[in-house]
C-alpha positions in Angstrom: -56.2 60.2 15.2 -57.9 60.9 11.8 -56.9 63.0 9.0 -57.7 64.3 5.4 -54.9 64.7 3.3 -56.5 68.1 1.7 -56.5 69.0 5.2 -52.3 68.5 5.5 -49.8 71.3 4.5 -47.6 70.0 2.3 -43.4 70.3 3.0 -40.5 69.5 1.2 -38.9 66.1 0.8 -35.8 65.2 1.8 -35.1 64.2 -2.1 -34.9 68.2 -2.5 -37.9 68.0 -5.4 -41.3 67.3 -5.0 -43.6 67.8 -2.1 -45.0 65.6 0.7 -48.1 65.6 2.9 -47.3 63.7 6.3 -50.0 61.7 7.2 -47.5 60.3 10.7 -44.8 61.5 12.0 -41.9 59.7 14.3 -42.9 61.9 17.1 -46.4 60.8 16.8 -46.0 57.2 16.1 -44.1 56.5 19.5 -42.5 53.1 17.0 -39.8 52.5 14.8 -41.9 53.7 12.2 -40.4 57.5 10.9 -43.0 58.9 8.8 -45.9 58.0 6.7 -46.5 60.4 3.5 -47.8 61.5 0.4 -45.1 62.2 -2.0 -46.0 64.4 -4.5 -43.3 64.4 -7.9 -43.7 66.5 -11.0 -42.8 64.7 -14.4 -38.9 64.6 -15.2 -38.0 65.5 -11.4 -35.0 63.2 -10.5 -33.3 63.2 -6.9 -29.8 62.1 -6.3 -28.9 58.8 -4.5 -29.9 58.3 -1.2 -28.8 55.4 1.3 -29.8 55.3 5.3 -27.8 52.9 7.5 -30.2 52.1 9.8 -33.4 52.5 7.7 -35.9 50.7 5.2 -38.1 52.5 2.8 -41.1 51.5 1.4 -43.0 53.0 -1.3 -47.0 52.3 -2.9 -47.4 54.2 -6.4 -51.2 55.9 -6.5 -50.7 56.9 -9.8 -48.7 58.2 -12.3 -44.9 55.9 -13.4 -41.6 56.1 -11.8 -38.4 54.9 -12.1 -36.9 54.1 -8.6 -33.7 52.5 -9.1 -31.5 50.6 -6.5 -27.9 49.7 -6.3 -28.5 50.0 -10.1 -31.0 48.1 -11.1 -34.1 50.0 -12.6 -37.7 49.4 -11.5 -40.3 50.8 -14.1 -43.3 51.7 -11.4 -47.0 52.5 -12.2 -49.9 53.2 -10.0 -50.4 49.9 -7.7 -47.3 48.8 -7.7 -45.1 48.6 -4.4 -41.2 48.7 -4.2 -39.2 47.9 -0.6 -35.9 49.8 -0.1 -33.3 47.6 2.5 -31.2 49.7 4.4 -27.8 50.3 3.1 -29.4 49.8 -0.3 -28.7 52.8 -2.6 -31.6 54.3 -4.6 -33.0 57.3 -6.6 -36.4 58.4 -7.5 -37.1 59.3 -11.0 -40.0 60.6 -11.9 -41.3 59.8 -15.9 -44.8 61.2 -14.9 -46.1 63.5 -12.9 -46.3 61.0 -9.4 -48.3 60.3 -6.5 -46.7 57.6 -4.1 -47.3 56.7 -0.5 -43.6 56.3 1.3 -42.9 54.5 4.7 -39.6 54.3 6.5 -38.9 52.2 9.4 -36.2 52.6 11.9 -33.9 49.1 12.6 -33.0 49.9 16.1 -30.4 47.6 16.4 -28.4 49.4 13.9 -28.9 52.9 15.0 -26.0 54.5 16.5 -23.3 52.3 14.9 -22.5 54.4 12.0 -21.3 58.3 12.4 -18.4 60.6 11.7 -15.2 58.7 13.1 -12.3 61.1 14.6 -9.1 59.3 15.9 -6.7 59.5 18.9 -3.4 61.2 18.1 -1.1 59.0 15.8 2.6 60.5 16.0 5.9 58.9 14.5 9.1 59.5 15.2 11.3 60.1 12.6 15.1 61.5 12.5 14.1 64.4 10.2 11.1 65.4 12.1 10.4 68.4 14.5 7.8 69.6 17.3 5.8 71.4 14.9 2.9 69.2 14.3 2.3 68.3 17.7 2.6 72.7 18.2 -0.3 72.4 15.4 -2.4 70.2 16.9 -2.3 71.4 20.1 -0.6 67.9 21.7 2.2 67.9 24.7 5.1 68.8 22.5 7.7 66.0 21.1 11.0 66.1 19.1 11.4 64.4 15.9 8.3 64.0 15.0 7.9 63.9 11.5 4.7 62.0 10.4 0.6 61.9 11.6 -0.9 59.1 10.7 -4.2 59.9 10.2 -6.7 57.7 9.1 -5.0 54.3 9.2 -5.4 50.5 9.2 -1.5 49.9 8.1 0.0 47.2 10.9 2.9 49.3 11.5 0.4 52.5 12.9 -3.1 51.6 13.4 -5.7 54.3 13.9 -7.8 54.3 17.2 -11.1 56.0 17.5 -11.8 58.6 19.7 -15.4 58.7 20.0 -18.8 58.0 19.8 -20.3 54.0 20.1 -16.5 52.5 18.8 -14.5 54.6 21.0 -11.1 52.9 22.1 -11.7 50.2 19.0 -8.7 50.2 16.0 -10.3 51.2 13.1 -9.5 48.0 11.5 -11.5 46.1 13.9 -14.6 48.5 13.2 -14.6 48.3 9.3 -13.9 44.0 9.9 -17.4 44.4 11.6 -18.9 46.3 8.7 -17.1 46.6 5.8 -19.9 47.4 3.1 -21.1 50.0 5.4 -17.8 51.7 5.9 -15.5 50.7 2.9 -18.5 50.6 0.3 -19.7 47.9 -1.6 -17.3 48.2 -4.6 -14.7 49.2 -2.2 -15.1 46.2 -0.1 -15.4 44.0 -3.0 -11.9 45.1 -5.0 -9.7 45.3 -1.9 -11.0 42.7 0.4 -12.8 44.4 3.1 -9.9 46.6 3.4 -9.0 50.2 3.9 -6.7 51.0 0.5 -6.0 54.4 2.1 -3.6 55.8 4.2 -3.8 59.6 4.4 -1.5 61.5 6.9 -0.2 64.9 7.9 4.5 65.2 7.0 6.1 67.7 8.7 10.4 68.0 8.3 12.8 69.8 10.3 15.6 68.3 7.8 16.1 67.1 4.2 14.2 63.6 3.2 15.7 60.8 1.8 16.0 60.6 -2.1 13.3 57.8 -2.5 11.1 55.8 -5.0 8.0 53.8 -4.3 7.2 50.3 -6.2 3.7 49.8 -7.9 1.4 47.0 -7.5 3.0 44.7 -9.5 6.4 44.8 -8.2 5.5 45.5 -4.0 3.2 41.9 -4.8 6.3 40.2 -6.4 8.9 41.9 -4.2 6.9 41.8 -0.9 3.2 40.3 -1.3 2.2 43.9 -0.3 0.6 46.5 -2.1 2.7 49.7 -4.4 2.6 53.2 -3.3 1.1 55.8 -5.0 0.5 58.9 -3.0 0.0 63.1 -3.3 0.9 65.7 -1.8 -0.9 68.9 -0.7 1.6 71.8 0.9 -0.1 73.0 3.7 2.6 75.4 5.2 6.0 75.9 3.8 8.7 78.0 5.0 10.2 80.5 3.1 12.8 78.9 -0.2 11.3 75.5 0.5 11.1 73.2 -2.3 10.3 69.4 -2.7 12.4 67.3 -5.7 9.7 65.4 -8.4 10.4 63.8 -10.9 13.8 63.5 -13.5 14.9 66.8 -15.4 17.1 64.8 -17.3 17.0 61.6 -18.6 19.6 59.0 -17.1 20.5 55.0 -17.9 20.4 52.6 -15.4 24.1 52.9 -15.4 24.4 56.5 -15.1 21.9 56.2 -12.2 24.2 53.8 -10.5 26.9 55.9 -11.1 25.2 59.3 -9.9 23.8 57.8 -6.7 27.7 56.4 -6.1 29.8 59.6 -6.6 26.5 61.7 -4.3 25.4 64.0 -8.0 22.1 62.3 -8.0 20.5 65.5 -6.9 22.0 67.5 -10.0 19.5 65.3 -11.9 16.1 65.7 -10.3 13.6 68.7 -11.1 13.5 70.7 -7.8 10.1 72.9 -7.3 9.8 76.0 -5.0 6.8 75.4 -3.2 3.7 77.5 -1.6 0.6 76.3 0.4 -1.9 74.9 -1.8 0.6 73.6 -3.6 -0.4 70.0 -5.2 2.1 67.2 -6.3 0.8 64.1 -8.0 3.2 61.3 -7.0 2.6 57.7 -8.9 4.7 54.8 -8.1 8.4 54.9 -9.8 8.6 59.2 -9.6 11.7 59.6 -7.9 10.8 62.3 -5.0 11.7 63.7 -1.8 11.0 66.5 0.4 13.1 69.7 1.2 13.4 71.2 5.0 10.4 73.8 6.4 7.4 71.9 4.6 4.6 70.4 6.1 2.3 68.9 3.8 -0.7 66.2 3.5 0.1 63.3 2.1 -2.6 60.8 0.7 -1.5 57.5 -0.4 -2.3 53.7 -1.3 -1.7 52.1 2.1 1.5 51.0 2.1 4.9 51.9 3.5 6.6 50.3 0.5 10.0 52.6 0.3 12.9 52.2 -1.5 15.5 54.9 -0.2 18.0 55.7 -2.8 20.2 58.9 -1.1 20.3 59.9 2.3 23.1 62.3 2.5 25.1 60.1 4.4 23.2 60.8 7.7 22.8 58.6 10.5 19.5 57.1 11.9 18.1 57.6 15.7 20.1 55.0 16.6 23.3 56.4 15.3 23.5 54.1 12.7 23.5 54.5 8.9 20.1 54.1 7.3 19.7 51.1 4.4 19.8 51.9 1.0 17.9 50.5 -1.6 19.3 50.7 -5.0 19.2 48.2 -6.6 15.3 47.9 -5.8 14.8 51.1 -6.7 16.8 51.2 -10.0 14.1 48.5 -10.7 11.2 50.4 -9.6 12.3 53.8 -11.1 10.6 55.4 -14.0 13.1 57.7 -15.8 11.0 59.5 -18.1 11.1 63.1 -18.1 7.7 64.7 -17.9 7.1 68.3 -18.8 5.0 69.0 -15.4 5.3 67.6 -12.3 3.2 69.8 -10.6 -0.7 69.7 -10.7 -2.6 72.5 -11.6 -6.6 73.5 -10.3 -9.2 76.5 -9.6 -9.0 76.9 -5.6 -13.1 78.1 -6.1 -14.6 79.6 -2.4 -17.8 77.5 -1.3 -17.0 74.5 -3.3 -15.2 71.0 -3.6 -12.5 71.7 -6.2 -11.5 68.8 -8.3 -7.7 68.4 -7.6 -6.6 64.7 -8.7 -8.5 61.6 -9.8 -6.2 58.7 -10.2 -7.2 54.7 -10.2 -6.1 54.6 -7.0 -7.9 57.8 -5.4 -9.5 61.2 -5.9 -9.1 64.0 -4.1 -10.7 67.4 -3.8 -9.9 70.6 -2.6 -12.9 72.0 -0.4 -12.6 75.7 0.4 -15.3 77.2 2.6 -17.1 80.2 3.9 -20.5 79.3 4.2 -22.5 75.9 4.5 -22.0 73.1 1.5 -23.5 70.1 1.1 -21.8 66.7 0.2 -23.5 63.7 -1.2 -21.0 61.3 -2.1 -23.2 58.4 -1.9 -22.5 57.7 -6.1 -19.2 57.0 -5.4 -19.7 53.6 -3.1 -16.9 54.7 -1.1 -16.1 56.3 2.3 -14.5 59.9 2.5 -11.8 61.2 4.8 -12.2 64.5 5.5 -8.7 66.1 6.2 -9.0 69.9 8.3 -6.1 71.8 7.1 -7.4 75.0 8.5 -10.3 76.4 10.6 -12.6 74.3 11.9 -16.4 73.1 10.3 -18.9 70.8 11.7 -19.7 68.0 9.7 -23.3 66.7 9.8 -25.2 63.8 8.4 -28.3 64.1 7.1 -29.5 60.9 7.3 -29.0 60.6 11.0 -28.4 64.1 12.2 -25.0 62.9 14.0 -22.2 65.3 13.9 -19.0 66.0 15.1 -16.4 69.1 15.0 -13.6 68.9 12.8 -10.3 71.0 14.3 -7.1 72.1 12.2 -5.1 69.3 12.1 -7.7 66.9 12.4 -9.4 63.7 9.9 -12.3 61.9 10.5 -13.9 59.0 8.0 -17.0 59.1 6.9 -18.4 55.9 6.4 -20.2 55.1 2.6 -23.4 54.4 3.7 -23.9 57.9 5.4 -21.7 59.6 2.9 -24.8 62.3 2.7 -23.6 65.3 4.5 -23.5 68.7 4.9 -19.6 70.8 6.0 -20.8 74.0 8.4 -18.0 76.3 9.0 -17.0 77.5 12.8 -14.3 79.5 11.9 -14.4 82.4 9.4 -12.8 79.9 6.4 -12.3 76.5 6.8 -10.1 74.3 4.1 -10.6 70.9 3.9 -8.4 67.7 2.1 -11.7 65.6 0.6 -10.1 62.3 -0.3 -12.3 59.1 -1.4 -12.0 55.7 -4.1 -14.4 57.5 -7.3 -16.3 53.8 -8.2 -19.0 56.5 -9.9 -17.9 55.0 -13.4 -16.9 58.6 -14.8 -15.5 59.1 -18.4 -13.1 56.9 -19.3 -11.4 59.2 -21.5 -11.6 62.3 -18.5 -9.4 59.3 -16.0 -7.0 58.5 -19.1 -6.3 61.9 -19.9 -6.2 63.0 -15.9 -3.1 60.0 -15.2 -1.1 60.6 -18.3 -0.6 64.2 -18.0 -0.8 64.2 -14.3 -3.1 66.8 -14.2 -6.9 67.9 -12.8 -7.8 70.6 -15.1 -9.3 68.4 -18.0 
């Protein structure tokens, strides 16, 4: 083979600036080696981040200066000087100059194949408030009283199992033990000890919930060694007069608490909120809560099934028992504060991911679709879990082309290190739950402002 470069139409790059001239392709090198090109950057181009889990890049500046930076650090480059990407290394290109650089990429075969979209096998519990609906939803052989779907989990009680591809059969726990970088994210990995802080499932109730409060970090550590339990809600279907209780509309004493939950009036003190779907409830550890009759709803939460239960209505359990109380423990836990909103306000835009919650604990975005959208969420070191609340969409990864179809009623986790993907509706409109740890760094003041009011719209 011989070529002239003048001789080679040029394409576009996969950094979505610039141009390249491909001197080899895969399909021609019969190797691990990808492609062999001549990119081509005008001065003050700038791509976003890009990570491949299964390939290195290489690239030899001919002349001009770039900036390639990776996993953070900056690397001022001038004509002669070569940088070498490691897979599941992060980088962007940044162009000061106009550019000419030669780029390389090489396949690892022994990690090809390993990472993809993950879906899970059905995850049903039983609970005595639950009904058939979610297993109507998701099309499963129909069950009573079932009143949670776990998900995406790695909680002991109910693990997830994967349901296909190269780790099919496997517990999810097991996977990400294997690989946690490449799954949880680096900073993910590093704050929570190679484990998944996320537990994100689908509630569904036939009857009342319990009158409950969750503890936070501190206290589930000194009360439990566990983690607290901060979660959200999205309404997904609710029934006609549903409502879910937030929060305190009045302000009470630890005694009058005590007394209330005693004489059966602690309902006359909580803020009750008709509901609709879309619907989106930010609940932080110590917001007294619980869930009205006819809702079904997402819930996304630290992982943790940390509950305090402080009024039950006097019903009895499966087993015909009456269910524990927890009091005392939650009279320590509660906060009593009365807020002004409980409920969280955002813009439900079509053909975009909506910014709906960002908390220290998790962000989570609204993605309502028509047409196809692109996702890179390689910035934000973390995996994403994808949540189908209705329709059904493809989900694709660019970096490896792997893709799988996301149902109604279904999740799937998308590892970090091919968080680069693009969402390609089947149905007509498709709405997704986007939830994911935000280690992007973004405005301190935009975070502060987001947890004390509760609120996305800032």
């Amino acid at each position: 083979m011989h070529r002239h470069l003048k001789d080679i139409q040029p394409a576009g790059t996969s950094y979505e600036m610039g141009l390249k001239r491909v001197l080899l392709s895969s399909r021609e090198s019969g190797c691990s080696i990808t492609q062999i090109a001549v990119i081509e950057l005008k001065a003050g181009e700038k791509s976003a981040q890009h990570i491949h889990p299964d390939l290195q890049d290489a690239f030899y500046i001919l002349d001009g200066e770039i900036d390639i930076t990776i996993d953070g650090e900056v690397n001022h480059c001038k004509a002669e000087d070569f940088v070498f990407v490691e897979h599941l290394k992060s980088y962007e290109l940044h162009a000061i100059t106009d550019v000419r650089m030669l780029a390389m990429g090489c396949v690892i075969e022994s990690q090809r194949t390993k990472l993809y979209p993950i879906l899970f096998e059905p995850n049903l519990r039983t609970m005595v408030w639950g009904g058939k609906r979610l297993t109507e939803w998701k099309k499963l052989p129909l069950q009573e009283n079932i009143g949670e779907s776990w998900e995406v989990s790695t909680h002991e009680l109910l693990p997830s199992v994967i349901a296909n591809g190269t780790w099919a059969g496997y517990e999810l726990r097991e996977v990400i033990a294997k690989m946690p970088e490449a799954i949880l994210g680096k900073a993910v990995a590093k704050k929570y000890d190679n484990q998944l802080p996320l537990l994100v499932k689908f509630i569904d109730t036939k009857s009342d919930l319990s009158v409950q409060v969750h503890p936070d970090d501190t206290m589930a550590m000194r009360e439990h060694q566990d983690r607290g339990k901060t979660e959200m809600w999205y309404v997904v279907d609710a029934e006609k007069d549903a409502y879910i209780y937030a929060g305190f509309k009045e302000e009470l004493s630890a005694e009058e608490y005590a007394k209330r939950v005693e004489d059966g009036s602690i309902m006359d003190a909580l803020a009750k909120h008709e509901i609709r779907t879309g619907d989106v409830f930010y609940i932080p550890a110590g917001r007294v809560h619980a869930i009205g009759k006819g809702v079904m709803l997402v819930e996304v939460q630290q992982s943790s099934d940390r509950t305090y239960r402080i009024y039950d209505y006097g019903r009895m359990g499966l087993d015909g028992k009456p269910r524990e109380l927890h009091t005392d423990l939650a009279m320590k836990a509660l906060d009593f504060q009365v807020y002004k909103a409980y409920k969280n306000s955002y813009t439900d835009h079509i053909d975009r991911a909506n910014p709906c919650l960002d908390t220290e604990h998790f962000s989570v975005r609204v993605v309502s679709i028509t047409q196809p959208i692109h996702r890179n969420m390689v910035s934000y070191d973390s995996f994403v879990i994808q949540t189908c609340t209705k329709g059904a969409c493809t989900v694709r990864i660019r970096s490896t082309q792997d893709e799988i179809t996301l149902q109604e009623g279904q999740s799937c986790l998308i590892p970090a290190a091919i968080a680069d993907y693009d969402i390609i509706p089947v149905s007509q409109e498709v709405k997704l739950l986007e939830s994911y740890i935000d280690n992007s760094n973004p405005s301190t003041f935009r975070r502060l402002i987001s947890q004390f009011f509760h609120m996305s719209d800032f």
